[in-house]
C-alpha positions in Angstrom: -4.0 49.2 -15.0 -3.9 47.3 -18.5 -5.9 44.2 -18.6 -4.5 40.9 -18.2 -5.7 37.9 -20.2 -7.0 35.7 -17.0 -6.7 32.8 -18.8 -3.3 33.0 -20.0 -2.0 33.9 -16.5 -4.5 30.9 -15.0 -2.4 28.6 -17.4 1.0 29.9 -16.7 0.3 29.9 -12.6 -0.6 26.2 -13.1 2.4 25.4 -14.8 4.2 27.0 -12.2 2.3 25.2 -9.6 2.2 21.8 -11.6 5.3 19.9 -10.4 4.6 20.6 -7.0 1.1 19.1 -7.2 2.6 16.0 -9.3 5.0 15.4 -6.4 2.1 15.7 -3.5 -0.3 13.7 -5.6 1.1 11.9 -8.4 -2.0 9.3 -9.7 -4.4 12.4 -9.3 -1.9 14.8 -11.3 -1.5 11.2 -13.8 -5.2 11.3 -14.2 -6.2 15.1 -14.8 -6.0 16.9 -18.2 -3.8 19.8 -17.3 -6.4 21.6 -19.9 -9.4 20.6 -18.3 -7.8 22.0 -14.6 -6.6 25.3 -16.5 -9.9 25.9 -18.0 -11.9 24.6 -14.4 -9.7 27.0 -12.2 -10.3 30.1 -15.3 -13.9 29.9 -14.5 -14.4 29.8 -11.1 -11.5 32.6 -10.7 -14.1 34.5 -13.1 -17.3 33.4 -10.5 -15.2 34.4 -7.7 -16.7 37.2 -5.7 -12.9 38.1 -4.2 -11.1 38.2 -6.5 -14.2 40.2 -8.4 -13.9 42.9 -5.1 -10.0 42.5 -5.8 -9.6 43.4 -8.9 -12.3 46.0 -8.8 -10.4 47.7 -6.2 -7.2 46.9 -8.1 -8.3 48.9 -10.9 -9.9 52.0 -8.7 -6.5 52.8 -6.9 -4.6 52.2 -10.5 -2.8 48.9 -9.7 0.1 47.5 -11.9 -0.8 44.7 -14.4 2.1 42.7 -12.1 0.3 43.2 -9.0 -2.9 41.8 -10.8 -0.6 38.4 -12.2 0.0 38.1 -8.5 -3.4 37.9 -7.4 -4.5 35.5 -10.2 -1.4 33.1 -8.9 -2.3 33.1 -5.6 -6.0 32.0 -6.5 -4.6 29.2 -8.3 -2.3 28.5 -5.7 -5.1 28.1 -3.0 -7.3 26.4 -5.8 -5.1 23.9 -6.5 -4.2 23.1 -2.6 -7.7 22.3 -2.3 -8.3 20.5 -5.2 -8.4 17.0 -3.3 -10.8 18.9 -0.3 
């Protein structure tokens, strides 16, 4: 598997996810620095023992680069769903 740049992927899943979360919570979405959330969700994805296990396992059975963008976007999808929990 080629390496992914975490970040990069972190930022493009939360611009994905970013109107979505405006329309559910639009004073909180008004109030954050879409930076600051990009460069929160980057490092607990990194301290994440799951996705850690995932990726390990990823790379052991030869997954494709997608496959790894896919799990990084679904991390920030559940991140982000909980932000307000």
């Amino acid at each position: 598997m080629s390496t992914i740049n975490v970040k990069d992927q972190v930022r493009e899943a939360i611009g994905m996810e970013w109107a979505a979360f405006e329309a559910r919570h639009p004073k909180l979405a008004g109030l954050l620095d879409q930076e600051a959330v990009i460069e929160q969700a980057a490092a607990q994805l990194a301290d994440d023992p799951e996705y850690k296990k995932a990726m390990d396992e990823a790379t052991a059975i030869g997954m494709t680069t997608q496959a790894a963008v896919q799990l990084v976007r679904g991390f920030v999808q559940d991140w982000m769903g909980r932000l307000l929990f």
